[in-house]
VOGU-3710 file (C-alpha; in Angstrom, 3 decimals, decimal comma):
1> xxxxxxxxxx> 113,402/107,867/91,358  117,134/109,166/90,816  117,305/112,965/90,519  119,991/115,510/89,896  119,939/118,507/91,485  122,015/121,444/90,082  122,615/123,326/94,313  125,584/126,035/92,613  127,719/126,434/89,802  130,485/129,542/89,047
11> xxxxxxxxxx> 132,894/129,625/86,229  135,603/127,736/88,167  133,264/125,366/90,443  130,005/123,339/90,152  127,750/121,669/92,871  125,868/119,076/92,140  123,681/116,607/94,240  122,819/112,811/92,719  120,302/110,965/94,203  120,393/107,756/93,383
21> xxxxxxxxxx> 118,137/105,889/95,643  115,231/103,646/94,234  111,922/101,989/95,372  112,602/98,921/93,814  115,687/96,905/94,831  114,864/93,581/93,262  112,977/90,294/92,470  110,006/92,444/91,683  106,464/91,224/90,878  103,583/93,569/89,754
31> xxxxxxxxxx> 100,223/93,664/88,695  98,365/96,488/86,390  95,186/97,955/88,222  92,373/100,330/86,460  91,564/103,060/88,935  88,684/105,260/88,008  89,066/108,539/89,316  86,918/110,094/91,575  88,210/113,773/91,163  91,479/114,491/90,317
41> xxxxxxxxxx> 94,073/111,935/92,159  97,686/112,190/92,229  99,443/109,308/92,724  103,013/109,219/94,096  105,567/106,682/93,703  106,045/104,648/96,741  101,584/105,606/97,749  100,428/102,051/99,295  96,861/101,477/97,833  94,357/99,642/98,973
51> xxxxxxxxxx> 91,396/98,378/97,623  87,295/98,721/98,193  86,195/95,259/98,917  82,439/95,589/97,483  83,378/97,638/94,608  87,123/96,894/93,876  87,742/100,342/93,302  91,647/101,436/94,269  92,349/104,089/96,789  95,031/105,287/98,500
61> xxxxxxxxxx> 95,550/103,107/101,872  93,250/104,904/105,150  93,575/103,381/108,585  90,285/105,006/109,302  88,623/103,346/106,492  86,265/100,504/106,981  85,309/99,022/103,135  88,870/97,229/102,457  90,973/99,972/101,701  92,479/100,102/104,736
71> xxxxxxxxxx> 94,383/97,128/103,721  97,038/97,410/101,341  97,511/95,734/97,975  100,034/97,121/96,457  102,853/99,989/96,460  102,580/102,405/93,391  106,087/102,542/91,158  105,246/105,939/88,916  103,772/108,717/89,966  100,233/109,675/87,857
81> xxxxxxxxxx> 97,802/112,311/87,843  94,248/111,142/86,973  91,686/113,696/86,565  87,742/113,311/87,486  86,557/110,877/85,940  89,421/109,621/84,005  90,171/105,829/83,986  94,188/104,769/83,839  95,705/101,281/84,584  98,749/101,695/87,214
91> xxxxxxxxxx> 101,263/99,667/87,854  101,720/98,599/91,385  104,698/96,364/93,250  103,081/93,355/95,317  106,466/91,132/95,525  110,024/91,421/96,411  112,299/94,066/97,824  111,554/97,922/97,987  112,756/100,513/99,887  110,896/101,183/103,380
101> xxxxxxxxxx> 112,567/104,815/103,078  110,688/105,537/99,500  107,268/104,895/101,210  104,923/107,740/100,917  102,300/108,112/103,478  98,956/109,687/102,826  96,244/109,038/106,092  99,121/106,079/107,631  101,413/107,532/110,057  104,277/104,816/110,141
111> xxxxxxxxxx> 104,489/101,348/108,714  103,669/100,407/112,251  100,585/101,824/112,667  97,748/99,307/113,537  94,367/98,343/110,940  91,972/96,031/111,667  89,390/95,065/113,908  89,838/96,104/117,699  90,988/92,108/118,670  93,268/91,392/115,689
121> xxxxxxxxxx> 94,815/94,390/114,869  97,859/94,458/112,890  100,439/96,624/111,288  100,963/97,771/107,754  104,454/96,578/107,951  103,009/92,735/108,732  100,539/93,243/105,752  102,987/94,496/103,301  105,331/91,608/104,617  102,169/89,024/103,646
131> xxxxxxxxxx> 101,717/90,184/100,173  105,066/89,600/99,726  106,475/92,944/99,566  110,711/92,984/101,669  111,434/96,614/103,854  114,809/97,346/102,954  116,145/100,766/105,070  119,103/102,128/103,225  120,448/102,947/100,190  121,199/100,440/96,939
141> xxxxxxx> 123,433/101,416/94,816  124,118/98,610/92,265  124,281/100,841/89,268  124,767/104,590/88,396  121,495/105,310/86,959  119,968/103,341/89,218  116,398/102,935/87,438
//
């Protein structure tokens, strides 16, 4: 997730920006998911996914939802585009320390909002926390390349 990013350069003077945030920030587990595609689906690093519980099929975590995927499983390390159809296994993080700021939010508005049934509703922060899954806020910056 590090990027470069060229903002200026003249023939005496150069700009450059370096991110070199990550997702991951250690004592990582994962486990490698088939999704099926049901039109074209672009996933994004950092995309919590949830899964169907009568079908097992993966989607991308909905509050609204009602079959299961409204309950995460997993964060998703690589983005992939998967056209109709299309079956590719993903990778996702289910264990250890990411970054809370490299989240990427599809139908969820924050990490606190609530899922679940009206009398024991709880947050996708205390799921993610269950499966395993750290919030670190900031920045880690171990190593230069940071991958």
């Amino acid at each position: 997730m590090s990027s470069v990013t060229q903002i200026s350069s003249t023939n005496n003077q150069q700009i450059t920006n370096y991110d070199v945030s990550k997702l991951l920030l250690g004592g990582n587990e994962f486990v490698d998911i088939d999704l099926t595609a049901s039109g074209e689906v672009v996933l994004l690093p950092g995309m919590i996914m949830g899964k169907v519980g009568a079908t097992g099929l993966l989607l991308a975590a909905d509050k609204d939802a009602t079959d299961g995927s409204q309950f995460p499983v997993g964060v998703v390390i690589e983005g992939k585009t998967i056209a109709d159809g299309e079956t590719k296994s993903i990778r996702l993080v289910n264990k250890g320390a990411i970054s809370e700021d490299k989240l990427n939010f599809l139908s969820i508005e924050t990490l606190d909002t609530l899922i679940g049934a009206a009398n024991n509703q709880r947050s996708y922060r205390d799921y993610l926390n269950d499966l395993g899954l750290i919030l670190q806020t900031g920045t880690e910056l171990t190593a230069i390349d940071n991958q």
